[in-house]
Backbone as a printed PyTorch tensor [residue, N CA C, xyz], in Angstrom:
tensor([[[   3.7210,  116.3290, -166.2210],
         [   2.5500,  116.2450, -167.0310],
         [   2.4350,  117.5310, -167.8460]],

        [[   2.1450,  117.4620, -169.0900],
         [   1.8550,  118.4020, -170.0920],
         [   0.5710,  118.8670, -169.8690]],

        [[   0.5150,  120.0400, -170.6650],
         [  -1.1100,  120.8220, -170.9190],
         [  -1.9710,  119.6510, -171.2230]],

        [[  -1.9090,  119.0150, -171.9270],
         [  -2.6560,  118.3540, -172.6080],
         [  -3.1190,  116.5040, -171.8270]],

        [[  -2.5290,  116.2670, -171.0390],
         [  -2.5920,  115.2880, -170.2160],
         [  -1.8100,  114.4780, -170.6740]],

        [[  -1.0680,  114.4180, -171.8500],
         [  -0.1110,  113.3220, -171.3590],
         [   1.5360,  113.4610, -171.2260]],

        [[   2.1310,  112.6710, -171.0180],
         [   3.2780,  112.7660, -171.2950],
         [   4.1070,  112.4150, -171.4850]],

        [[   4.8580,  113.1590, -171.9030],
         [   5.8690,  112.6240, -172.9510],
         [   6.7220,  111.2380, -172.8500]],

        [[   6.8780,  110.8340, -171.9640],
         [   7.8160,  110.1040, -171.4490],
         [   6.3730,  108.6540, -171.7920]],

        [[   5.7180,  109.1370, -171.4130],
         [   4.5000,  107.8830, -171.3640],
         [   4.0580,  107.2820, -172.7910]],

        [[   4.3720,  108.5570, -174.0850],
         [   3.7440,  108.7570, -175.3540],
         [   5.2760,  107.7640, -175.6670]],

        [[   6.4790,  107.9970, -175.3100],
         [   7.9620,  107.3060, -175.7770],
         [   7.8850,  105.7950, -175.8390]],

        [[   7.2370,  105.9860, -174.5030],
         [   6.6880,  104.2970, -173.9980],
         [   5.9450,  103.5270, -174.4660]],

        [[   4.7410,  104.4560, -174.6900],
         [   3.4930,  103.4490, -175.6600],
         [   4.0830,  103.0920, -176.7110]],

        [[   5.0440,  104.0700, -177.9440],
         [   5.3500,  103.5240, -179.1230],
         [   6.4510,  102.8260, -178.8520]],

        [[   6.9200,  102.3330, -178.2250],
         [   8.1460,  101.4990, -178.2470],
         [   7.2100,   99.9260, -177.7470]],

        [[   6.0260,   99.9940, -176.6200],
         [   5.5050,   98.5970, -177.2010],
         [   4.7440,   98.7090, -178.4860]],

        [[   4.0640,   99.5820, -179.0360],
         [   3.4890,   99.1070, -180.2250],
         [   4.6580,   98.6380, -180.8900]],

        [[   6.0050,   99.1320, -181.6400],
         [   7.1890,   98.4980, -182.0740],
         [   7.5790,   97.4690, -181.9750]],

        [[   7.4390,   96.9220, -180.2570],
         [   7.5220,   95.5150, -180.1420],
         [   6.8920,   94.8150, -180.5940]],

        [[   5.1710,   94.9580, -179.8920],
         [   4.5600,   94.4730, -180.7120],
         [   4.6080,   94.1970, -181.9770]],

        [[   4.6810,   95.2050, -183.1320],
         [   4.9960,   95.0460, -184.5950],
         [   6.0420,   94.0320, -184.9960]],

        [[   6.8120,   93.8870, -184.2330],
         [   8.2550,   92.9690, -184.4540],
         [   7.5660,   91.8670, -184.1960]],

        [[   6.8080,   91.3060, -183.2830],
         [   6.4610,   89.9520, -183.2710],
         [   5.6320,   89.4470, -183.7630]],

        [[   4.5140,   90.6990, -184.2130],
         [   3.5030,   90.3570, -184.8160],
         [   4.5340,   89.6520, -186.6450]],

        [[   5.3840,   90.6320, -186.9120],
         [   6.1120,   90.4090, -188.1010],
         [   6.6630,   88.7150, -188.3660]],

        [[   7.2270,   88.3380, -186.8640],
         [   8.0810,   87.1670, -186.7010],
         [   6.7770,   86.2370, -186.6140]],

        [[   5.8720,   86.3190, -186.3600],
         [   4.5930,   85.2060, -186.2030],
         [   3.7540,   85.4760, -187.4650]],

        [[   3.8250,   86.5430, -188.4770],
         [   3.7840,   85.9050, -190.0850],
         [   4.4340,   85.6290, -190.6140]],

        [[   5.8070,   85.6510, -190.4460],
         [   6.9310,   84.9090, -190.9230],
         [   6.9440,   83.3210, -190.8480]],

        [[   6.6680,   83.0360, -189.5520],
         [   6.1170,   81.6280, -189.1380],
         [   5.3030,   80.8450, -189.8130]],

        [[   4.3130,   81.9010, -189.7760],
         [   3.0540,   81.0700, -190.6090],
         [   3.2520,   80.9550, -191.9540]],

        [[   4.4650,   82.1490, -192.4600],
         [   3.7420,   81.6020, -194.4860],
         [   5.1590,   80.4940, -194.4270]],

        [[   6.0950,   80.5530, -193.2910],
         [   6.8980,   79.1840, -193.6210],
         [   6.3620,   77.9030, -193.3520]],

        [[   4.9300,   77.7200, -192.5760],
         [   4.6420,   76.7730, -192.0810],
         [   3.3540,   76.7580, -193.6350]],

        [[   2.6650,   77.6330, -194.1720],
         [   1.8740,   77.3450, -195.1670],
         [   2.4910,   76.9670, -196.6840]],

        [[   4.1400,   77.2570, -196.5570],
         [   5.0850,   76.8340, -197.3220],
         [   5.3480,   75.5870, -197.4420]],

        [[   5.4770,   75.2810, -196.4170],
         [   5.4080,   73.4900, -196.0460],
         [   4.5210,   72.9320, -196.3790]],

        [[   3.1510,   73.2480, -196.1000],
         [   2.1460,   72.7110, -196.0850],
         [   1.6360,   72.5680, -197.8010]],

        [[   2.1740,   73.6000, -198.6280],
         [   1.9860,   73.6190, -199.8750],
         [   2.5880,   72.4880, -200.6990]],

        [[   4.1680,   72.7220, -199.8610],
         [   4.8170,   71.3350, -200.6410],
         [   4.4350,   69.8450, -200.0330]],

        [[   4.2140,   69.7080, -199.1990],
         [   3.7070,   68.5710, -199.0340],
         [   2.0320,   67.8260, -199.4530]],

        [[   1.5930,   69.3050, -199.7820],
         [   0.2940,   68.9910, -200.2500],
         [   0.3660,   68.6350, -202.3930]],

        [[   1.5490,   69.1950, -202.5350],
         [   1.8550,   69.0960, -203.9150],
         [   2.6820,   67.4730, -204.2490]],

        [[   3.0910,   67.2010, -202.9600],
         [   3.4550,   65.5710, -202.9020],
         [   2.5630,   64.6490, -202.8000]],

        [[   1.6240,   64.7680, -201.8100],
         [   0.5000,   63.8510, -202.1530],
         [  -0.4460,   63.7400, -203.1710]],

        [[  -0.5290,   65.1390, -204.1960],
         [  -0.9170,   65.1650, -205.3130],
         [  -0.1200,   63.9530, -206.1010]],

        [[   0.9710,   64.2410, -206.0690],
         [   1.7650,   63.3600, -206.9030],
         [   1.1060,   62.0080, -206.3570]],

        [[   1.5560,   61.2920, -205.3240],
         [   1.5820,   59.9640, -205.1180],
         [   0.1670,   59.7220, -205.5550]],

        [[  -0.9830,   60.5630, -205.2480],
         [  -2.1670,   59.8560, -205.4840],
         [  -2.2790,   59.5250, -207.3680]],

        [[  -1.8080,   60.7430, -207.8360],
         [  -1.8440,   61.1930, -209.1180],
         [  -1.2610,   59.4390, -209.3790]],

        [[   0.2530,   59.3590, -209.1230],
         [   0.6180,   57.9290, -209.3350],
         [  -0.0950,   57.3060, -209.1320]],

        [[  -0.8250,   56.5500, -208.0580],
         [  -1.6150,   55.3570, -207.6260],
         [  -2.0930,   55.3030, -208.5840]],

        [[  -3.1500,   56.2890, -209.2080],
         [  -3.8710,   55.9460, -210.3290],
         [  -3.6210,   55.8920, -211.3670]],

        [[  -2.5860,   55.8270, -211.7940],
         [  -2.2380,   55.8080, -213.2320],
         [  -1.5790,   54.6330, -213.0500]],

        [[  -1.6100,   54.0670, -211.7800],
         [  -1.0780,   52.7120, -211.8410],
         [  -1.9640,   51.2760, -211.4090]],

        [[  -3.7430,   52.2170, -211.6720],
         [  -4.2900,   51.4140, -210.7750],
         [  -5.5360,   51.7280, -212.5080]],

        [[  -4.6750,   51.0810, -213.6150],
         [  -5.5150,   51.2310, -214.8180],
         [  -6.1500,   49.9360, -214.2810]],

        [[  -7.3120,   50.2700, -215.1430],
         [  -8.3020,   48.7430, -215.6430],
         [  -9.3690,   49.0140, -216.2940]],

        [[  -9.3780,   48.1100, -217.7350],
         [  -9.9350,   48.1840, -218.8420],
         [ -10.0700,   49.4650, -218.9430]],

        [[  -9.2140,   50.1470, -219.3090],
         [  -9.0680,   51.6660, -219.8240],
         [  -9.3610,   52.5610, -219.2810]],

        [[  -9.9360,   52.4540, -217.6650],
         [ -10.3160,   53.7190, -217.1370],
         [  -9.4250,   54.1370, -215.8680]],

        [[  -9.4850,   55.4880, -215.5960],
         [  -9.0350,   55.4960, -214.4100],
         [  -9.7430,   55.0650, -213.1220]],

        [[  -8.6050,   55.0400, -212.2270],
         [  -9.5120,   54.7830, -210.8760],
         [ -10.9130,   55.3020, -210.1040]],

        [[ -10.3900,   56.7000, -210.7240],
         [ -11.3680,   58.0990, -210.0510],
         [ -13.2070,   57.7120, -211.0100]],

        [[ -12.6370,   57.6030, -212.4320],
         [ -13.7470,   57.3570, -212.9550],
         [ -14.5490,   55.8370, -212.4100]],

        [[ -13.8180,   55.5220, -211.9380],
         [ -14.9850,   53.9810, -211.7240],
         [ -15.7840,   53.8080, -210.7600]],

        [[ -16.1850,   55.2550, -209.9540],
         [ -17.2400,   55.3890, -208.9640],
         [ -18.1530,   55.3550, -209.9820]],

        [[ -18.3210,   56.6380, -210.7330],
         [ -19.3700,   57.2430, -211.2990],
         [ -20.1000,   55.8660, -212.4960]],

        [[ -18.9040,   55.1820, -213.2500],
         [ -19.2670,   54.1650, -213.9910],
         [ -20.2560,   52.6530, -213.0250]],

        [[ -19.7200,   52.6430, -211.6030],
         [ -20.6280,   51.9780, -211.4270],
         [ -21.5670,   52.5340, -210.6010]],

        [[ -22.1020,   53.5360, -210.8030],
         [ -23.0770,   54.1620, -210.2020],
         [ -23.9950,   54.2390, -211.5250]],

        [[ -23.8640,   54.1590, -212.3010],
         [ -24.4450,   54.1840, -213.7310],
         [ -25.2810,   52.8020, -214.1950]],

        [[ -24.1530,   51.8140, -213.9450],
         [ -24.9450,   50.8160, -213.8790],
         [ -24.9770,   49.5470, -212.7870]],

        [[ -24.9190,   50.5200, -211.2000],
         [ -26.1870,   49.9990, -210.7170],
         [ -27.6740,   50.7390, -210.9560]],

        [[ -27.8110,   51.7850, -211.4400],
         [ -28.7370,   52.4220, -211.7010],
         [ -29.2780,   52.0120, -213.2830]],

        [[ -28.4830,   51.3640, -214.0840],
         [ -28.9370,   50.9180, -215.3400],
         [ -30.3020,   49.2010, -214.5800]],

        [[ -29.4220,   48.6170, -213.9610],
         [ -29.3940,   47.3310, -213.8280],
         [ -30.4760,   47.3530, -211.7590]],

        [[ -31.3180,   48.5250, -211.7970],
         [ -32.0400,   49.4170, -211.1140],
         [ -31.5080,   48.3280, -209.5410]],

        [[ -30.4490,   48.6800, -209.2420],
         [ -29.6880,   47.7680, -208.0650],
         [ -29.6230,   49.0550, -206.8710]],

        [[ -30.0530,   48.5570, -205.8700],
         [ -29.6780,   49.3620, -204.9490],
         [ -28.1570,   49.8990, -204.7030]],

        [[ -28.0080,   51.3790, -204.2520],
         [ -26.6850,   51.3110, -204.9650],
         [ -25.9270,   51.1740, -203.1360]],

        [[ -24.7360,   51.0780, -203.5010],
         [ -23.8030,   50.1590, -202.1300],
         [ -24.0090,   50.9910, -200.8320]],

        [[ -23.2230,   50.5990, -200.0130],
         [ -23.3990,   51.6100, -198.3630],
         [ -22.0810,   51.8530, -198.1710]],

        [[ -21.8330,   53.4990, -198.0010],
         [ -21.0700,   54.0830, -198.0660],
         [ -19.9370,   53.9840, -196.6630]]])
């Protein structure tokens, strides 16, 4: 034991687990931005397919997405209770 209370051998020790530590902490964000990598591209695929559906799901000129709001318009023109969700 040193003047100071600790020692050396103990101070060698602590930084060699923080090191470890650091290494796995490193390998478990590595993990994650490959797993938020994935998650990006597959979230950029279902963009697509939905994106498709609707451009394949025309009628009388509108898109799909718009034909909530159009008939929310006029059941509210035509003062109709509007549907159950």
């Amino acid at each position: 034991m040193s003047g100071n209370g600790a020692d050396l051998g103990q101070v060698v020790a602590m930084l060699g687990d923080v090191l470890r530590t650091q290494h796995e902490q490193g390998r478990k964000l590595e993990e994650l931005a490959a797993g938020l990598t994935d998650m990006a591209a597959g979230l950029t695929d279902l963009r697509q397919a939905v994106g498709h559906y609707h451009a394949s799901v025309l009628g009388h000129g509108i898109l799909i997405t718009e034909l909530d709001a159009r008939v929310r318009r006029l059941e509210e023109h035509l003062k109709l209770p509007p549907m159950a969700a």
